[in-house]
N, C-alpha and C positions, 0 to 999 in steps of 0.2 A: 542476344537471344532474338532467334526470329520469330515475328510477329504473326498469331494467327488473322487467317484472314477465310472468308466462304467460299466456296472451289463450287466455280459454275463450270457445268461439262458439257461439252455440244462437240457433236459431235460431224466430221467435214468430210463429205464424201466425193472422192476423184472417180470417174470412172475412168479405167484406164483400158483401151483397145494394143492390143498388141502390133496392128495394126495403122497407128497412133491415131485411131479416133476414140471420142472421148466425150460421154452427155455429162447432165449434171447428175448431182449427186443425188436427190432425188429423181427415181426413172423416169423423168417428165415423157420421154420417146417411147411408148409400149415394146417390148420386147416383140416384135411381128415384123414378117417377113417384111424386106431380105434382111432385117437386122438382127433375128433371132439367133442367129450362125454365130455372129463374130462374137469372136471370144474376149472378154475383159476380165477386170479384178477392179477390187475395190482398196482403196488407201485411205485410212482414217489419218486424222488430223483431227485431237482432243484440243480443246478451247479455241479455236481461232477464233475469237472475239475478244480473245487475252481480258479474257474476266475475273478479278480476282478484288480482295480489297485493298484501295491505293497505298501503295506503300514504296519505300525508297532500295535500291541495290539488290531485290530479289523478283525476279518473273513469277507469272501466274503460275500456278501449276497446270499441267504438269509440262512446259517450258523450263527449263536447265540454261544456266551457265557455267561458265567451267571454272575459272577464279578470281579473285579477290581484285583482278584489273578490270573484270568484266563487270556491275553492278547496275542491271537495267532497273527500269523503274515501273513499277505500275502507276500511270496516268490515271487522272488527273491528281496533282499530287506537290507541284513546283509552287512556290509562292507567285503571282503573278502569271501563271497559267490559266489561260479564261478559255482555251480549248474545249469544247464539247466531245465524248467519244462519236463516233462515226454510225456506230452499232452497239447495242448495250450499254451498259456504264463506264467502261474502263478500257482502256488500249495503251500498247506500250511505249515507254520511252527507250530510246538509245541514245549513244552520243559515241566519237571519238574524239579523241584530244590530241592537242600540239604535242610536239616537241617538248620534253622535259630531261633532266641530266638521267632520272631512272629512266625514261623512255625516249628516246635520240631518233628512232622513228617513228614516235607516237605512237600510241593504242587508240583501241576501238572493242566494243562494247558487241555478245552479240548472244544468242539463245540456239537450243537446238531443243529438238527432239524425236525420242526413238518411236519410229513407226512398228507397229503389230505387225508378227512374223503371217506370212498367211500359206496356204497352202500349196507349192508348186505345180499343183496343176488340179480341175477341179476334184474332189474327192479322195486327192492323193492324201497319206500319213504326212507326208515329209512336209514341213515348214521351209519356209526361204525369206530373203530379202523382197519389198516389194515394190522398187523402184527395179524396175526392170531394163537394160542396157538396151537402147535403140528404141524403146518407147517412148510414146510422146504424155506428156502430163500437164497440166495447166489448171490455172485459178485466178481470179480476182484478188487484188489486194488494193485495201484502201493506205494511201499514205500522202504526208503534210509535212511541211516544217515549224518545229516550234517556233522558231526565232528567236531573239534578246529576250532572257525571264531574266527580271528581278533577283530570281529565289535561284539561279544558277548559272554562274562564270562561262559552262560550257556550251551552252546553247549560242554561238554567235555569228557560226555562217551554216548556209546549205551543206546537207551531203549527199552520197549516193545510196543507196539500197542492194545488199547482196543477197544471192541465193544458192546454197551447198549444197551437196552432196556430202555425204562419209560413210566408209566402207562398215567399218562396225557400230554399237551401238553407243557407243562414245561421240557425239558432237565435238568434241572440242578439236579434233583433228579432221580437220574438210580436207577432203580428196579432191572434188571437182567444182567445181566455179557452173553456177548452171545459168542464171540470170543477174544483168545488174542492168537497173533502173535509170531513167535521166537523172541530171542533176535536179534535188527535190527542193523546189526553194519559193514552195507556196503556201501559203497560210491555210487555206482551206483543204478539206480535205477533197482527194482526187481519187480515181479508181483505175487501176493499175492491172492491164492483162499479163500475166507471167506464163510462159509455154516454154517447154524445156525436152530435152534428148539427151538423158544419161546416154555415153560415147564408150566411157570407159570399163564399166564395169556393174555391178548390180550392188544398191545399197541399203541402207539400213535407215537412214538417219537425214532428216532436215537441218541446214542448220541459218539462219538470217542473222544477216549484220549489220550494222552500219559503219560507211566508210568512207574515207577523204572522196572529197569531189576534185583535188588539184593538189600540186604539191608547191609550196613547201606544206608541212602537214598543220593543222589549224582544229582550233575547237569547232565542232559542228554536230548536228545533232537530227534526228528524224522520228518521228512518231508513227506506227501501226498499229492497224486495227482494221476487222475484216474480212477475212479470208474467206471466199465464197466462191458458188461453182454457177450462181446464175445473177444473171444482171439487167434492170432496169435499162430501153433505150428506147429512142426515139426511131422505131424501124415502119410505122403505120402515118404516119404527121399528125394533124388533128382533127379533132373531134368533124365530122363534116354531115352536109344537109347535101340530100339527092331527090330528083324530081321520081315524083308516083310515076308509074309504065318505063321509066329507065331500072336499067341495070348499072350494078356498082363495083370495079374490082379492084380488091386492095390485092396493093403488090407489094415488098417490105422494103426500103432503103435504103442503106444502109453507108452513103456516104454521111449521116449527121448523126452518126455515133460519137466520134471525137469532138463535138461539142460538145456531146453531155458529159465531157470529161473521162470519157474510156479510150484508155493510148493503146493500139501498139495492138488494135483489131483487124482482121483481113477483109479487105470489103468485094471480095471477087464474089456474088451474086451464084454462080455455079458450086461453091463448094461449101454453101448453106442446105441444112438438112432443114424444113420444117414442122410444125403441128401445126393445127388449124383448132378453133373453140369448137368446130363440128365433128373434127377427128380425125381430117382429111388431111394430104401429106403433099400438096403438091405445090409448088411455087406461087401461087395466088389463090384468090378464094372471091367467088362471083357473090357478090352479093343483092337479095334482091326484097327484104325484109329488116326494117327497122330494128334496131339492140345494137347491145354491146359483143362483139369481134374481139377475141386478142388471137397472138400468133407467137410462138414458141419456136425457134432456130438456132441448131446448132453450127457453127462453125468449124467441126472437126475438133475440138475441144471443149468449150463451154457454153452454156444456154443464154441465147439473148431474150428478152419476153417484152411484150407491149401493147397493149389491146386501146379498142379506138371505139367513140359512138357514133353509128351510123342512125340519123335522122331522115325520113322522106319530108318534103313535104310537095305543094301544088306547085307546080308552076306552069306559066301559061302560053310557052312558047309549047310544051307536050301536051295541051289541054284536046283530047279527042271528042266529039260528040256522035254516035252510031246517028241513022236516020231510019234503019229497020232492024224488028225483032221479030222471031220466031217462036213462041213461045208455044210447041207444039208436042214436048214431052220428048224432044228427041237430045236433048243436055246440052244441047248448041243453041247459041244466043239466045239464051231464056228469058234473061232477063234486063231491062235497061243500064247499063255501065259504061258508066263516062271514065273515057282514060285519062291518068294525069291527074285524078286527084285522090283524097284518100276517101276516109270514111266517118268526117269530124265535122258537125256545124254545118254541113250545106241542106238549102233548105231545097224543096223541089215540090212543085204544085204543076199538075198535070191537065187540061181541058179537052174535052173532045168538039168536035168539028163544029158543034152549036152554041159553046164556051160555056159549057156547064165544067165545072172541079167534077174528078170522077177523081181524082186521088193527090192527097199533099202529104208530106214529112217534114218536119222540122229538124231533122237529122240522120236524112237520108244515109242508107246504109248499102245502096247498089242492088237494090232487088226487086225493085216494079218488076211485073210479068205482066200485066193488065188483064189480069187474073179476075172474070167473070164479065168481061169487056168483051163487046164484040172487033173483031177485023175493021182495021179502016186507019185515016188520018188522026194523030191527036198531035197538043202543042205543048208544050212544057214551060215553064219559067224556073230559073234554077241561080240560086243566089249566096253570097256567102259575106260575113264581113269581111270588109279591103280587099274582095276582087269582083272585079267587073262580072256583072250579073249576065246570063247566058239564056237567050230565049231563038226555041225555033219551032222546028217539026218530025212528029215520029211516024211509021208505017210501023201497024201490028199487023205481020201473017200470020196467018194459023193454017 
């Protein structure tokens, strides 16, 4: 009897361009010009988080295998499995095994399932297959090695990871070979780009396996969990401080992707699409105002995302000091502002030509206008903690 167990549903969305570009599944990229044209569809994938409650020889639902050789596992679940899921609670196991007299080239363990028929063209009656032949599709997948468990014989070397195709809605018969993975022989989990060109024909049906990394054929085993359309990277560097009166422009990176453990990304800079946190679409973004920046790029298939803090503060190689103001109602140099710093803790005490104080602040805010002062020479003394204190002379016109 099989075991009940609580069916989490989440639901994975491929945007698919027929023209094989492809955002994530969330519209992160507004539908506005010139993007509004190109035609897509959408392809669900029910649980990719392979959520279910752990249990031994049945996948999550609604994940399928096809018989009694096949018996994936919901993770975490093995005696001596101390793996954490990636995402959620739960992600799956697989395994293929040696050589045995029933099986002489060994089996292998794998799940499929049938994708929602969708519309052949928008608004059309007619339903279709919706892996379409010559389009391009792609997603993140997270994946690890279990390694030697206690609690199971067959976990004992690296394998590889595949990725199907099948014409009907039957997984258990894979048509075309669409993706396969390095050899996975890392403990931790890793994130995995899969981009694919159904060649042959249009289909129905996902199916994933796990499978020998070398022959002769051997016990080995791999763990999934994950499936997503957008992804954390390191495309801005870090957190950084810029001087007051400069400007700041972030541009995205995108060689130090494959450190954060994302394989198999294209880093050509021309054939990223971006967003901006202002809303803006262009390969940089001028910055000239303190906050938090992120930035949203697609690659022709899925979303990379990563946002940064932009801090100003003083510095004293930009430190400007004016020596005349205007202050005559016409919006031009109205009032006293020193460039190069901000608007924090500087203190500023002002004397006219006799050394009387005709105006001080304790946290000066950039707005003396010498406002009921008459025209002439005045001196300033202007100070702040840990920088060099700044004294000279001003010229008020009027």
């Amino acid at each position: 009897m099989r075991h009940c167990f609580r069916v989490v549903r989440v639901v994975f969305l491929l945007v698919v361009f027929n023209l094989g570009f492809c955002l994530g599944a969330v519209p992160v990229f507004a539908q506005t010009a010139p993007y509004q044209t190109m035609p897509y569809h959408w392809v669900e994938i029910t649980n990719p988080s392979f959520e279910g409650a752990p249990q031994r020889d049945y996948p999550p639902f609604p994940w399928r295998s096809c018989d009694w050789t096949s018996t994936p596992d919901i993770q975490p679940i093995w005696n001596g499995n101390t793996q954490t899921a990636s995402d959620g609670k739960t992600y799956l196991g697989l395994v293929c095994r040696g050589e045995t007299e029933v099986f002489p080239l060994g089996s292998y363990e794998s799940v499929f399932q049938s994708l929602p028929l969708k519309p052949v063209e928008p608004g059309s009656p007619f339903y279709g297959p919706v892996l379409k032949r010559d389009s391009t599709y792609c997603f993140f997948i997270d994946l690890c090695f279990p390694g030697p468990s206690s609690g199971s014989s067959s976990i004992l070397s690296p394998a590889i990871f595949r990725l199907w195709a099948t014409e009907g809605t039957n997984g258990c018969t894979p048509t075309e070979l669409l993706w396969t993975s390095p050899v996975i022989e890392h403990r931790e989990w890793r994130t995995y780009k899969v981009q694919f060109t159904p060649r042959q024909t249009a289909y129905f049906s996902l199916a994933f396996d796990c499978y020998f990394a070398q022959m002769p054929f051997y016990h080995g085993g791999i763990f999934l969990d994950n499936i997503h359309q957008q992804e954390r990277a390191n495309l801005l560097g870090k957190d950084t401080l810029v001087c007051y009166s400069r400007t700041y422009t972030l541009r995205p990176s995108f060689h130090t992707m494959e450190s954060d453990g994302i394989i198999g990304q294209d880093t050509t800079r021309e054939q990223f699409v971006y967003q901006w946190s202002d809303g803006s679409w262009a390969d940089s973004l001028l910055i000239s105002q303190p906050g938090t920046y992120w930035v949203k790029a697609s690659d022709g298939c899925v979303v990379y995302q990563d946002s940064i803090q932009v801090n100003f503060t003083e510095c004293e190689e930009t430190f400007r000091v004016p020596n005349v103001i205007t202050p005559n109602g016409d919006k031009d140099n109205e009032v006293f502002r020193f460039e190069g710093i901000g608007k924090e803790n500087w203190q500023l005490q002002v004397y006219n030509r006799w050394g009387k104080l005709v105006y001080q602040s304790r946290n000066y805010q950039q707005d003396w206008s010498a406002e009921g002062l008459p025209a002439g020479i005045y001196y300033y003394h202007l100070a702040k903690t840990g920088f060099r204190s700044r004294t000279g002379w001003l010229e008020v016109l009027r």
